[in-house]
C-alpha positions, 0 to 999 in steps of 0.5 A: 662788924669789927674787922681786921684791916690788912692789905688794898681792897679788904674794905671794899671787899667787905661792903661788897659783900654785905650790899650784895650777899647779905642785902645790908645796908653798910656804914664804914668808918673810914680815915679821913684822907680817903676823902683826897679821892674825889670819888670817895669823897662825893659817894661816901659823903652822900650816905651816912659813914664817918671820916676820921683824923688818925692823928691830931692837926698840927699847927702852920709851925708844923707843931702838934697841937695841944692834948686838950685839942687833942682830947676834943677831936677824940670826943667828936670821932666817938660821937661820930661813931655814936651817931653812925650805930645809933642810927641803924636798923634792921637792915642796917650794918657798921663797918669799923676796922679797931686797927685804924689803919693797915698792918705794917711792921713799922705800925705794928712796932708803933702800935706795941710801943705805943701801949708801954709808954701808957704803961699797959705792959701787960697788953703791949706783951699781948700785943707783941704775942699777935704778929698778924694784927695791930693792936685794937684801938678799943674806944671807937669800938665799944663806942659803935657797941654801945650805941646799938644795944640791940645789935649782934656784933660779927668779927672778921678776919681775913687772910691773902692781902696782907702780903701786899704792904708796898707800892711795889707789892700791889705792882706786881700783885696785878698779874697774878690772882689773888686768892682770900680768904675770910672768916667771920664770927657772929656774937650775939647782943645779949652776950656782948659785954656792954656793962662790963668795966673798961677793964673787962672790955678790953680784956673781951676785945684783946681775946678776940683778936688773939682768936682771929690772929690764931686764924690768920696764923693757922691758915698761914700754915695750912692747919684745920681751923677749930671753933672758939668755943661760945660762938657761932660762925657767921660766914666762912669762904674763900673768893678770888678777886 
């Protein structure tokens, strides 16, 4: 499952769903600061779900460390990953949000210019054309695809927690209800491009999140919501939490 991350809760809203509605059995990966919550950090660690570092460690001096350490802890988040999807079952589902954190502006600014210091203006452009969404992080993405071949894979978009960016913002959202609302898009195995080059793959996963941001977007401004065409819709609702 590949979602959007945007707002409090939207994580625990998902795996809800998925342990009550669908009778799944979830795997999320999740960053690893959610392990400074004692309760997190004992329950999740007990079940099988992967604790990544967002960003490389630094050294007492306060300095990063070097790209190849770097580098290292980028191969082990995606043998994480690996392990978590190869070891699923029938039952079974892997929660992966590609964004790697919740959308800001400051992140969303960081995310565009971020993509031009690598030189990949044209997904940066992209990028600067979805203001809902963080631009997807591919590599732990199509790492959990890989290594599941039999899996469908369902992409997520939701829409009513976005709003909630600062502390002040979930202060006040504690009086009043809050209305989300969620739709989900299932891709079957056999159409997923698991072979395709890097280029192809990204081009695929950039084109679905361009679909979900046109959702968020078209709900946003009260407008029907139309099929991508060569899919099937997996979930469509609304809860009020």
């Amino acid at each position: 499952m590949l979602s959007r991350h945007a707002g409090p809760g939207d994580s625990l809203l998902l795996v809800h769903h998925l342990l009550i509605d669908c009778e799944r059995r979830p795997r999320v990966v999740m960053k690893a600061t959610l392990q400074l919550d004692p309760s997190i950090d004992i329950v999740a660690n007990r079940v099988p779900n992967a604790f990544l570092r967002r960003h490389p460690p630094r050294t007492e001096a306060g300095t990063r460390v070097s790209a190849r350490v770097s580098a290292r802890q980028q191969d082990e988040q995606i043998r994480q990953i690996s392990r978590l999807a190869a070891g699923l079952d029938q039952r079974g589902a892997l929660v992966i949000f590609p964004e790697g954190g919740n959308w800001t502006p400051l992140r969303w600014r960081r995310g565009i210019d971020r993509l031009r210091r690598r030189g990949h203006n044209d997904l940066a452009k992209r990028a600067a054309a979805m203001p809902n969404l963080l631009p997807p992080r591919t590599a732990g993405a199509f790492a959990a695809i890989g290594a599941c071949p039999d899996a469908d894979v369902i992409f997520v978009a939701h829409t009513g927690l976005d709003r909630l960016v600062s502390v002040r913002d979930l202060w006040h959202s504690l009086l009043a209800d809050m209305t989300v609302q969620a739709r989900w898009w299932r891709v079957p195995a056999a159409d997923l491009p698991r072979d395709a080059d890097h280029e192809t793959q990204v081009e695929w996963l950039y084109g679905w999140w361009e679909r979900i941001d046109a959702w968020i977007t078209e709900i946003s401004h009260g407008a029907a919501i139309t099929q991508p065409a060569g899919t099937q819709p997996a979930v469509t609702g609304e809860s009020r939490e």
